[in-house]
C-alpha positions in Angstrom: 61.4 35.6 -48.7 65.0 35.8 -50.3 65.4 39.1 -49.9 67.3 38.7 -46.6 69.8 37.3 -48.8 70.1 40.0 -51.1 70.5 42.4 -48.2 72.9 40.7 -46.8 75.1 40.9 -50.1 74.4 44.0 -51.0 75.5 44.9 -47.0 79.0 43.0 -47.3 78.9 45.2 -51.1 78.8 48.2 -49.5 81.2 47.4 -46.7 84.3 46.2 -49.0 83.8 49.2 -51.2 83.8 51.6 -48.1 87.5 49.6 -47.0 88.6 49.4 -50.7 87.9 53.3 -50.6 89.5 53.9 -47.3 92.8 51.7 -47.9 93.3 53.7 -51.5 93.2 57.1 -49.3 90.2 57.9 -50.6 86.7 59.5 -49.1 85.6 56.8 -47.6 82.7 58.3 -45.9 79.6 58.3 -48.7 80.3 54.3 -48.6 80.3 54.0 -45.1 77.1 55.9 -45.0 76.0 53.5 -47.4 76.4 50.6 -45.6 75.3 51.9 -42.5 71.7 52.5 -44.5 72.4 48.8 -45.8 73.0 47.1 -42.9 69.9 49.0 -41.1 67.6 47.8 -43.3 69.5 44.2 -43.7 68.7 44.0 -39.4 65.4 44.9 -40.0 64.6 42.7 -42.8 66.3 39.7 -40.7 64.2 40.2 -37.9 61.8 40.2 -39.8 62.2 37.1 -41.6 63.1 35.1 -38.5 59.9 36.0 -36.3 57.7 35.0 -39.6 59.0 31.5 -40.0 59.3 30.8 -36.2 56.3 31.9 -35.6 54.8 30.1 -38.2 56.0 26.7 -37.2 55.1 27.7 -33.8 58.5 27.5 -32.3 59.5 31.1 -30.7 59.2 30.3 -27.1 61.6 27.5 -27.3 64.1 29.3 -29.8 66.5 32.1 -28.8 64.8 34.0 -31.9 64.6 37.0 -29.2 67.8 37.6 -28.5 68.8 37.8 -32.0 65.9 40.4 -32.0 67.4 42.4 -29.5 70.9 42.7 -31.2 69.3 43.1 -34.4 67.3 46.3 -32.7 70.2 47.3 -31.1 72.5 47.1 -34.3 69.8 49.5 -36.0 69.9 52.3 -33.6 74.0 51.8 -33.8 74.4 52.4 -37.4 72.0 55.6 -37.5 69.0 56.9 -39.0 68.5 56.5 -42.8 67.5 60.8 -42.9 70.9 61.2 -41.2 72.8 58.7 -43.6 71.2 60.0 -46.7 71.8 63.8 -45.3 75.9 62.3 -45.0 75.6 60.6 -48.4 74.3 63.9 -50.0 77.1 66.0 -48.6 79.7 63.7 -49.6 78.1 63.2 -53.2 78.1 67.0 -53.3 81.7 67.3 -52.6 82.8 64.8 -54.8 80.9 66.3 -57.7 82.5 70.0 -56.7 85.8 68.5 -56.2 86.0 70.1 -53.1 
């Protein structure tokens, strides 16, 4: 039930090394891939977590867990598909390791 929580860290993680990366001049990109695989995952797991417990205590009608549902969805399709992500990271990896 706490992995939510660990997503959530390892999201904001992922996000400060991708700006730490970008504000040294670096390649920013295999971090920012990273956290766009993070924070897919970290939606999904949320939305996940939220329609368990209100629907356990019966309480979804009168909640406005849907609407967090819809952004959640929405902020999945936004930050990409993990084949396309990993494809990105890959690349980026690649270069790195060829100093290219």
């Amino acid at each position: 039930m706490h992995r939510h929580r660990v997503n959530t860290h390892v999201t904001s993680a992922h996000t400060r090394a991708a700006a730490a990366a970008l504000d040294a001049g670096g390649d920013g990109r295999p971090y920012v891939d990273l956290m766009r695989n993070q924070a897919a995952l970290t939606a999904r797991e949320m939305v996940h977590c939220a329609h368990e417990v209100h629907a356990g205590i019966g309480y979804m009608v009168e909640s406005d867990v849907h609407l967090f549902t819809n952004a959640a969805k929405r902020w999945q399709y936004d930050f990409g598909d993990a084949t396309e992500n990993n494809g990105s990271i890959v690349a980026a990896i690649t270069r790195i390791y060829e100093g290219a």
